[in-house]
C-alpha positions as CSV (number, residue, x, y, z in Angstrom):
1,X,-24.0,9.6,8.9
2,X,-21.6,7.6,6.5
3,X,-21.2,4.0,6.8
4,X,-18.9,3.5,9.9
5,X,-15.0,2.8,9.5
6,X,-14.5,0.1,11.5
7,X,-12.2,-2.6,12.1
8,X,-10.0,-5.2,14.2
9,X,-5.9,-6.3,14.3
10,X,-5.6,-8.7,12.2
11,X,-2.5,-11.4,11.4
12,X,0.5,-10.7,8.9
13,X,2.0,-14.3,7.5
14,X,4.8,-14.4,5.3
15,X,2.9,-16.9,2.7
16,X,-0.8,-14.8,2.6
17,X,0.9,-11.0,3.7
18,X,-1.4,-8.6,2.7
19,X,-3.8,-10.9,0.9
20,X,-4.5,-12.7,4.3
21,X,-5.2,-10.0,6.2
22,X,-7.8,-8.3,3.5
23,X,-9.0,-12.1,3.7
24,X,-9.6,-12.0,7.8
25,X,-10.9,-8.3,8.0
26,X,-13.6,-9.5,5.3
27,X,-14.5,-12.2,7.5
28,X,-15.2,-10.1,10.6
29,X,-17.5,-7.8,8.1
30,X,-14.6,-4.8,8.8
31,X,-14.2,-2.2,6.4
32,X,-10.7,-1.5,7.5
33,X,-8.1,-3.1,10.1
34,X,-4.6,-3.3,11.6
35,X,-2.0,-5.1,11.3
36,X,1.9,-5.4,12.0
37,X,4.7,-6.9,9.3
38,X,6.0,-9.1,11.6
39,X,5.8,-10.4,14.8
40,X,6.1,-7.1,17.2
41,X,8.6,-8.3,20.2
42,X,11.4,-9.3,17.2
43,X,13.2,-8.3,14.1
44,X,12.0,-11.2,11.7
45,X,10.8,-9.9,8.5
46,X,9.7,-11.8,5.5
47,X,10.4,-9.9,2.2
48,X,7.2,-7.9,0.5
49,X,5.8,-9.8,-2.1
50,X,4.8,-7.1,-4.3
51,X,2.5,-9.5,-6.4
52,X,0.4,-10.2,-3.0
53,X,0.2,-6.8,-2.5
54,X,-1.6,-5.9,-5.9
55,X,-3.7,-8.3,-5.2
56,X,-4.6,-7.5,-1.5
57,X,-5.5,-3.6,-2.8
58,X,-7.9,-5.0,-5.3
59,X,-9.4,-6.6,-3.2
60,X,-9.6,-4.0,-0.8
61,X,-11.1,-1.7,-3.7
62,X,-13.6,-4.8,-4.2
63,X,-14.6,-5.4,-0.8
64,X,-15.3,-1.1,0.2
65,X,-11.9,-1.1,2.2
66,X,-10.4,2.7,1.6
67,X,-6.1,2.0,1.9
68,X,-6.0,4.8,3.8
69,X,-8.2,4.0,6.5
70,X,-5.8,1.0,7.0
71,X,-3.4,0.9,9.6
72,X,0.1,-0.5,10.5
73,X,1.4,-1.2,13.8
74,X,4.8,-0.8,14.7
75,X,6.6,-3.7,16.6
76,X,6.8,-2.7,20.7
77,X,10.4,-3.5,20.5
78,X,10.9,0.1,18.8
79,X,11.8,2.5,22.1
80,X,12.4,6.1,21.2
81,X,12.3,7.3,24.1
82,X,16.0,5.7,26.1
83,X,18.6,6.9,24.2
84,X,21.2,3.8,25.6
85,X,22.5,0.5,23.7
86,X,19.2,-0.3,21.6
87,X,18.8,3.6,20.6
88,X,20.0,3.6,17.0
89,X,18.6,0.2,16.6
90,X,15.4,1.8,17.2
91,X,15.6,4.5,14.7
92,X,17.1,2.2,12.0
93,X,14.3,-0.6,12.4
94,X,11.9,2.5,12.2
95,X,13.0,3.5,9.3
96,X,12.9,-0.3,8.1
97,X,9.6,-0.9,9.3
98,X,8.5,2.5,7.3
99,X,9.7,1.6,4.1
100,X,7.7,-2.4,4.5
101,X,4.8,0.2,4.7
102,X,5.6,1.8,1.9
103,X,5.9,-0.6,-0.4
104,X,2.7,-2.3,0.8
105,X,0.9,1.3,0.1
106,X,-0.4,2.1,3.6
107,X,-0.8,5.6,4.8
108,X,-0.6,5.2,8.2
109,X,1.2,3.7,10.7
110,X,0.5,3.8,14.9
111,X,3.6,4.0,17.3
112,X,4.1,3.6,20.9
113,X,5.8,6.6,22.0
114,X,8.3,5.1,24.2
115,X,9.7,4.4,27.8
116,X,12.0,6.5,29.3
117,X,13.3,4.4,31.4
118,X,15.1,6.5,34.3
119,X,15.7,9.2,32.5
120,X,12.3,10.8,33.3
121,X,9.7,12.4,31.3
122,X,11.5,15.4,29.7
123,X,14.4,13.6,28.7
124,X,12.3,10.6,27.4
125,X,10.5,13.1,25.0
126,X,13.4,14.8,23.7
127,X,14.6,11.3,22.9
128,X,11.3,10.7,20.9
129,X,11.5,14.3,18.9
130,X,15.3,13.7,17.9
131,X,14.7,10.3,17.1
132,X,11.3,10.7,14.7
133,X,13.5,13.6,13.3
134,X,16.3,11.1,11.9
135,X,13.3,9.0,10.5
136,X,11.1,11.3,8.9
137,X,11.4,13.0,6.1
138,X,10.4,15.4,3.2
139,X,9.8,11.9,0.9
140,X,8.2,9.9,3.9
141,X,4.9,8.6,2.7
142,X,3.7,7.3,5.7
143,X,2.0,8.9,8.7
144,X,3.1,8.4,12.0
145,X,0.1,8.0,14.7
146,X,1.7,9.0,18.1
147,X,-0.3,6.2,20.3
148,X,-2.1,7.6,23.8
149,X,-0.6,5.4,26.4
150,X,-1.9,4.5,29.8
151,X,1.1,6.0,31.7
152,X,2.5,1.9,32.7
153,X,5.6,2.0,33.9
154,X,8.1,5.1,32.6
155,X,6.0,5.2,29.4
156,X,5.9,8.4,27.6
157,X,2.9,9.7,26.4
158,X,0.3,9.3,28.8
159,X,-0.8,13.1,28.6
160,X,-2.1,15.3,25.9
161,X,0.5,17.6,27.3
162,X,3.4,15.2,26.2
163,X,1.7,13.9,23.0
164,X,1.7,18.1,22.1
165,X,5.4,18.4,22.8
166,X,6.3,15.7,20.4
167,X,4.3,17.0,18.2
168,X,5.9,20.5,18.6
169,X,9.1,19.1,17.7
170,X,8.4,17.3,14.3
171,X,10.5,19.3,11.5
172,X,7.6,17.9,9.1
173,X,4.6,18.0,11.7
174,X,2.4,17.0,8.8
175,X,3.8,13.6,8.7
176,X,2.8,12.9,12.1
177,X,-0.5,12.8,13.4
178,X,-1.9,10.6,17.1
179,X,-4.1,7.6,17.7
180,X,-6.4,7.8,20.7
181,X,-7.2,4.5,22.1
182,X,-10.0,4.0,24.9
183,X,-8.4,2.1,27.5
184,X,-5.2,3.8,27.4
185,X,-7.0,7.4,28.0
186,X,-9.2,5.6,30.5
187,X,-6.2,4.2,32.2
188,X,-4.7,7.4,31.6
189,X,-7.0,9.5,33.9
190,X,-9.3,10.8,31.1
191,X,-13.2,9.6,31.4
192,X,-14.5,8.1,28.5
193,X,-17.6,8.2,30.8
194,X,-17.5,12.2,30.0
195,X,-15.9,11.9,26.2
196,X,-17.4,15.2,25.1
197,X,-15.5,16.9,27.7
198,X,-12.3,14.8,27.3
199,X,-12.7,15.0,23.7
200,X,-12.7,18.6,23.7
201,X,-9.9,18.6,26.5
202,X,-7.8,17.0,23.5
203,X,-8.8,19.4,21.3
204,X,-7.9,22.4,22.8
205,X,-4.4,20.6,23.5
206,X,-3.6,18.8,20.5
207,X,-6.1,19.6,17.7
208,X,-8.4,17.0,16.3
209,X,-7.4,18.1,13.0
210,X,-4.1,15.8,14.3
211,X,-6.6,12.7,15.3
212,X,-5.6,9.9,12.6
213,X,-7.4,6.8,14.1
214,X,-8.9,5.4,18.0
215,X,-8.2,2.4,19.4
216,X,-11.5,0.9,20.3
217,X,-11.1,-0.9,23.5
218,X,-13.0,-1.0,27.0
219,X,-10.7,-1.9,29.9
220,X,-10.2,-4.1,32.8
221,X,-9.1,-1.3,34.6
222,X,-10.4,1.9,36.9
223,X,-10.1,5.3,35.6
224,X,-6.4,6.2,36.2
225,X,-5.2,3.0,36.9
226,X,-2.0,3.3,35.0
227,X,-2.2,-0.2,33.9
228,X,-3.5,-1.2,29.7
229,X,-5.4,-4.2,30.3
230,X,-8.2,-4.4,27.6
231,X,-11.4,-6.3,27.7
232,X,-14.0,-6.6,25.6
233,X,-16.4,-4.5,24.2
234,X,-18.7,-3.7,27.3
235,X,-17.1,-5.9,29.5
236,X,-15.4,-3.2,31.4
237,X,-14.7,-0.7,33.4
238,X,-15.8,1.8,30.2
239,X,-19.0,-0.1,29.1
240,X,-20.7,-0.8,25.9
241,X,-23.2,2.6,25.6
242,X,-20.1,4.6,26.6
243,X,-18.4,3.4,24.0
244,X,-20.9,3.3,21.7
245,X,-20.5,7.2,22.0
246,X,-17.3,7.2,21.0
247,X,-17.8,4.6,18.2
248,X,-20.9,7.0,16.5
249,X,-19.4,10.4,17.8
250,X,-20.3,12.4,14.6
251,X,-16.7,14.7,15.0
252,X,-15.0,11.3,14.9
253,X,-17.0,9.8,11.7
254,X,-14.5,10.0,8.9
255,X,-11.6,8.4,11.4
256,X,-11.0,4.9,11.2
257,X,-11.7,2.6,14.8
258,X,-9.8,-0.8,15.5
259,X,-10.5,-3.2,17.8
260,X,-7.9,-4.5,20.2
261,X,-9.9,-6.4,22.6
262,X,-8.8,-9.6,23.9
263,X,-9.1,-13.0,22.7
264,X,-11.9,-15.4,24.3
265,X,-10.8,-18.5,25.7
266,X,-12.6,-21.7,25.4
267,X,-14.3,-23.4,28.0
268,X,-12.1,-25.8,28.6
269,X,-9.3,-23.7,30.0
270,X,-6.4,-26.5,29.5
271,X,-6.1,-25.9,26.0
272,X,-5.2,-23.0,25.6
273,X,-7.4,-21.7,22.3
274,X,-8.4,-18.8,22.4
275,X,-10.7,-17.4,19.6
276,X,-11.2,-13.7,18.2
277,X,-14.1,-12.1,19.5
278,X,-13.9,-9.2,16.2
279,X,-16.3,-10.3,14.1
280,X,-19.4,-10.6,16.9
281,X,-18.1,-7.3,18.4
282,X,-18.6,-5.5,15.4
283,X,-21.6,-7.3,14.6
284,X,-22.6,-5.8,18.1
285,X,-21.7,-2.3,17.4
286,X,-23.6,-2.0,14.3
287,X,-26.5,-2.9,15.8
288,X,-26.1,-0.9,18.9
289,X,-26.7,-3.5,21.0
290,X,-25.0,-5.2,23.9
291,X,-25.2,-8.8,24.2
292,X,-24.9,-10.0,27.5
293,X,-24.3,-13.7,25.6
294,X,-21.2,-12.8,23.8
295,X,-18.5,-14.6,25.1
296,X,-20.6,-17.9,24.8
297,X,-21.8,-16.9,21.0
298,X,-18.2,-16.5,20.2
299,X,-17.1,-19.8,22.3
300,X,-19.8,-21.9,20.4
301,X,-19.0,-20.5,16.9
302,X,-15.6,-21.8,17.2
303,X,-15.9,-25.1,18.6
């Protein structure tokens, strides 16, 4: 099998862009990761220094990181799916965020479907399809991952069924592609317990030709809980050799997997720190491993 593609979310800063977030990946011993331009519950956006940029790819090149195995998340304030007040806003930051993309020369980009809000399911998804429609285009050079979502709230996008009808709808269907992330199918209703079968369940729906990157997270949650509450690798409702099956699944090997699990808190709950567990859950995964000490190891690193 090929050396695994695998990575966390990493931070975005106006002074370091790009070149701080090649900097942090390296540092968790990634070979890809995720990131958003700007903080994703606003509209503040720092201009892209083109000079960083150059220099973040050769690093990249240095360090074994492919640019197209790395990803961009858009901000959650982006909601195709109610077309009220905030509904051009949407497609216009979109389109926005796309271009930042662009001109940072990543490939792909992840995107929450959307809540309906009210309007219900149907409605919500023809929202989506007319919306990416105004965005995408014959010269878009980004990919837009359609994310699996746990079905919280009016979201759209908690089925295969209703990631297929977006896809349906795309005028350039090639430009849009989905991310499958393990807690939100988990929360979803689909066992990651019985992946072969849910894998092939997606498969038959969607087509894993259209599978552009997972989401690596185990969750907090039971199987169709309707809730996206990660936890940390093994420290779930999922568990570690489950998705470890995911993780080494040799249909998934050339498909990049990120790491969304939550932060660890220190001991001493009153102040607040909280330290990223990605570079001793990857360590983890490449051995194959669990370790039942991690949370402490990850606690006493950063102290």
């Amino acid at each position: 099998m090929k050396d695994l593609i695998i990575g966390a979310h990493v931070s975005f800063n106006k002074e370091e862009q790009l070149v701080g977030s090649v900097l942090e990946a390296i540092s968790y011993d990634a070979n890809t990761f995720m990131f958003y331009t700007g903080a994703p519950q606003n509209t503040n956006r720092a201009n892209i220094n083109p000079e960083l940029t150059k220099q973040a790819h050769e690093m990249m090149k240095e360090h074994g990181i492919d640019s197209d195995h790395v990803i961009v998340h858009a901000p959650y304030i982006i909601n195709l799916a109610n077309n009220g007040s905030n509904y051009d806003f949407a497609i216009q930051f979109l389109k926005q965020e796309i271009k930042r993309v662009e001109e940072l020369g990543i490939t792909k980009m992840v995107l929450h479907p959307g809540s309906h809000v009210g309007l219900g399911v149907e409605e919500g998804l023809k929202n989506i399809i007319f919306a990416l429609n105004q965005v995408i285009n014959q010269d878009t050079q980004v990919t837009i991952c359609l994310e699996t979502m746990a079905g919280k709230g009016s979201e759209c996008g908690r089925t295969f069924e209703e990631i297929k009808t977006i896809l349906d709808g795309m005028k350039y269907p090639e430009k849009v592609m989905v991310c499958l992330d393990t807690c939100h199918i988990n929360d979803a209703g689909y066992s990651v317990q019985e992946f072969d079968a849910t894998l092939e369940q997606f498969d038959q729906i969607i087509g894993l030709s259209k599978l552009a990157c997972l989401h690596i997270n185990d969750s907090k949650n039971t199987l169709g809980s309707h809730k996206d509450r990660h936890e940390n690798i093994g420290y779930g409702t999922i568990g570690f050799e489950n998705l470890l099956h995911v993780i080494y699944h040799e249909k998934l090997a050339p498909i990049p997997k990120i790491l969304e699990t939550p932060y660890v808190s220190a001991e001493d709950t009153s102040t607040k720190r909280a330290y990223p567990p990605y570079k001793f859950e990857i360590e983890m995964i490449r051995k194959r491993t669990f370790d039942s000490k991690l949370i402490q190891r990850i606690r006493d690193f950063y102290k």
